[in-house]
C-alpha positions in Angstrom: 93.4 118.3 63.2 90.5 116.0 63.6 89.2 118.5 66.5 88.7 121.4 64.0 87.7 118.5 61.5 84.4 118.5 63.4 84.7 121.8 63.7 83.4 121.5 67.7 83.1 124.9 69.7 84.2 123.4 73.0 85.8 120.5 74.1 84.6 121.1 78.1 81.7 118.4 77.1 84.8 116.2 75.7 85.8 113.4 77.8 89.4 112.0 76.6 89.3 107.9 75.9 93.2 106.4 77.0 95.0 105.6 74.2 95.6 102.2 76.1 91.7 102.0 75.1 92.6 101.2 71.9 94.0 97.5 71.5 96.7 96.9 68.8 98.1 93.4 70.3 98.1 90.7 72.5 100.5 92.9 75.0 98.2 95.8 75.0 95.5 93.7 75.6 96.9 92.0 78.7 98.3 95.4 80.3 95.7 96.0 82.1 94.9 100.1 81.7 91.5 101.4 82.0 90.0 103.8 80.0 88.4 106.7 82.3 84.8 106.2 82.2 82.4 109.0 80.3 80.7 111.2 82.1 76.4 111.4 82.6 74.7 110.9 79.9 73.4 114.1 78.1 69.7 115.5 79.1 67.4 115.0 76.0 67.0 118.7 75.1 64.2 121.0 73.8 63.6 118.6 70.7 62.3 115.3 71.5 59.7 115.9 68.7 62.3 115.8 65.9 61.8 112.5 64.3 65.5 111.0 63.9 66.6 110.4 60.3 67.2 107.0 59.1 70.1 105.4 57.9 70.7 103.4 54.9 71.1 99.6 56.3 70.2 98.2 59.4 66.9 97.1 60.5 64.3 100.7 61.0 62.0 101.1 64.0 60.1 104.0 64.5 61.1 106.6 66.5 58.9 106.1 69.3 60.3 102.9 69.8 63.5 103.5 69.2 66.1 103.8 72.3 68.9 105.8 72.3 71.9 104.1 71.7 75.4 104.5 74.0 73.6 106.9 76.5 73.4 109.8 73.3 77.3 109.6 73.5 78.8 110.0 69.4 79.8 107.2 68.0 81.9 109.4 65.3 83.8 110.7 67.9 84.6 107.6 69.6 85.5 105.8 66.6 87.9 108.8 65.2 88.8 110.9 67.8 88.7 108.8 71.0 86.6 111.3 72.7 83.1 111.1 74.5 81.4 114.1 73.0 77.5 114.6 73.7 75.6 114.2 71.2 71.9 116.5 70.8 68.7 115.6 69.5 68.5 118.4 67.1 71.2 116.1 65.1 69.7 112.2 65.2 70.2 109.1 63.1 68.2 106.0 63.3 69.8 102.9 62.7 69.1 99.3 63.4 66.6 99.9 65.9 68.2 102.6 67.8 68.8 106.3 67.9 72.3 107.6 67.3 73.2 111.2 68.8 75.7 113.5 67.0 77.2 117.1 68.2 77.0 118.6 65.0 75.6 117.5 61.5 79.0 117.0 60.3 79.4 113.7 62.7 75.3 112.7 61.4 77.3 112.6 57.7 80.2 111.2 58.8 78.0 108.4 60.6 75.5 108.4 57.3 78.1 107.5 55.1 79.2 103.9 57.3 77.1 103.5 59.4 78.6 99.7 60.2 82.0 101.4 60.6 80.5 103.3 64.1 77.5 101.5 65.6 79.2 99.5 68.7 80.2 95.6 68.0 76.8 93.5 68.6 74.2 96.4 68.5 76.1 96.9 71.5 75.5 93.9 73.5 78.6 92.0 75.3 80.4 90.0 72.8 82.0 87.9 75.6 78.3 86.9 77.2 77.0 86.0 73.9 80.1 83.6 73.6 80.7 82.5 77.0 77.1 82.2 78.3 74.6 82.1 74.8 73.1 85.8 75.6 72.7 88.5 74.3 73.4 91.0 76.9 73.5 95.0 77.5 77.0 96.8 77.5 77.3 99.8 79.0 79.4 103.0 77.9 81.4 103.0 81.3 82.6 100.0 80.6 84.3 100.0 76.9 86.9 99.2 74.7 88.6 100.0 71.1 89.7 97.3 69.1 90.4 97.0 65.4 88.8 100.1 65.2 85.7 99.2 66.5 83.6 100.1 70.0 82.6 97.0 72.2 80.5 97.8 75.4 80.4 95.0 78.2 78.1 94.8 81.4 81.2 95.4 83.5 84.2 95.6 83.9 84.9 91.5 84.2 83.4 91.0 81.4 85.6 93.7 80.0 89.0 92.2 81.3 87.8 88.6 79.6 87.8 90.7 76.3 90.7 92.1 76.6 92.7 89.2 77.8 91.8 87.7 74.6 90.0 89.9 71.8 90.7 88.0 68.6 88.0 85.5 70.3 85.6 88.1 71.0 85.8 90.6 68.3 84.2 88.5 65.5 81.3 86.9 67.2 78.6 89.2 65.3 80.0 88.5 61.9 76.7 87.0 59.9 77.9 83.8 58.5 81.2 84.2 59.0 81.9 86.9 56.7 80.1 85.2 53.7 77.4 87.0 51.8 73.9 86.1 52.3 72.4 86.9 49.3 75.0 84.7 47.0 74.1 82.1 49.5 70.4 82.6 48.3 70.2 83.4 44.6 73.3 81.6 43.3 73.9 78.8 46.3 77.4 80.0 46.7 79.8 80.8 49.0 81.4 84.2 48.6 83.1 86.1 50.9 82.1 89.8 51.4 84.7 92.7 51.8 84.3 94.6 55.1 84.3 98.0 53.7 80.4 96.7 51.5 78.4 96.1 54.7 75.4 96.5 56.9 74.2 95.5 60.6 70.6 93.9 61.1 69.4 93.2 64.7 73.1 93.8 65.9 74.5 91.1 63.3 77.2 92.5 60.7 76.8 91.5 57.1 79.1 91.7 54.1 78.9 91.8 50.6 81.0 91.6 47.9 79.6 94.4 46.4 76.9 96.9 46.9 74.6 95.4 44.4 74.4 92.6 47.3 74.1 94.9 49.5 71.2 96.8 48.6 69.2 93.4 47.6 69.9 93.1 51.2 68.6 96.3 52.2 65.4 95.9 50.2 64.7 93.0 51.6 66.3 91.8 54.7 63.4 89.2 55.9 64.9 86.9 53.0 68.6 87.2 53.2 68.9 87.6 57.3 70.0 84.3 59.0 67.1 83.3 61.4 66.8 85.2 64.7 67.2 82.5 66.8 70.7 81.1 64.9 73.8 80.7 66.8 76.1 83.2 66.4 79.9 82.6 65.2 
């Protein structure tokens, strides 16, 4: 069971996501279910002094400038148990900018591993108002959705029912170059796609490489292989 998995003492901090959350087709995405909404977002704690620790990928901030991401809700549990679960300070991951919040340090490892596998779609920004209007706007937890195993978050719940109505236009939109990987762009002037499971998010954009020797060329340097800040995005 993923539940003892996780190993959590108590699920009273748990809030269920709908199964209908989770969009395997065109139907599903047209039915119209809502996924209850989380509940408030967790107090910080006694240790705000514990400097997060940072992830492998994405692009660092400091953790005084660093926000926290998805109202300190685990992305770990969203992602593979479709559950809201607090997360604490005492168990912190920084990551492209932000400040992920885990329950326990088995989620942090879990998270540490793939990071790109649980950090929301777009840094979690709306992928339908980047699309449909050319900005990059805030999502917001109470207003989510699962699809191809990933977490989009949406201003509101418009927004939201645009997604759903049609997500295979949506999902993609912070793909870096369409899926191609930067660095064999750069040193070898070629084209060549990069496999999902090799990949890293910078500034929100998601990046893949055909192997992890691109990838951590990437990592080292991500000023030279990122496409400009202020490119369109797919």
């Amino acid at each position: 069971m993923l539940n003892q998995r996780f190993g959590l003492r108590s699920l009273s901090a748990a809030v269920t996501l709908s199964m209908c959350l989770v969009i395997t087709s065109q139907v599903d995405a047209q039915s119209g279910t809502r996924a209850p909404r989380p509940a408030q977002p967790p107090a910080s704690g006694g240790s705000q002094n514990r400097a997060p620790q940072p992830a492998a990928g994405g692009s660092q901030s400091r953790a005084a400038q660093a926000k926290i991401a998805m109202d300190g809700y685990c992305p770990v549990c969203v992602i593979d148990m479709k559950k809201w679960v607090r997360g604490t300070t005492q168990h912190q991951v920084a990551y492209d900018g932000k400040v992920y919040l885990f329950p326990g340090e088995e989620q942090k490892q879990v998270f540490l591993a793939d990071p790109a596998k649980y950090v929301p779609a777009l840094g979690g920004d709306c992928t339908v108002c980047s699309v449909n209007m050319s900005q990059r706007m805030p999502g917001k937890v109470q207003h989510a959705a699962l699809y191809g195993g990933r977490l989009y978050l949406f201003p509101g719940e418009e927004q939201k029912e645009v997604f759903r109505a049609d997500p295979a236009k949506y999902a993609n939109v912070d793909l870096a170059m369409k899926g191609l990987c930067s660095v064999c762009r750069v040193e070898m002037q070629q084209d060549v796609p990069g496999k999902p499971e090799i990949a890293t998010v910078h500034q929100g954009l998601r990046y893949l490489f055909p192997s992890d020797e691109q990838r951590q060329m990437f990592l080292a340097n991500p000023a030279k292989y990122a496409v400009p800040a202020n490119a369109p995005l797919n």
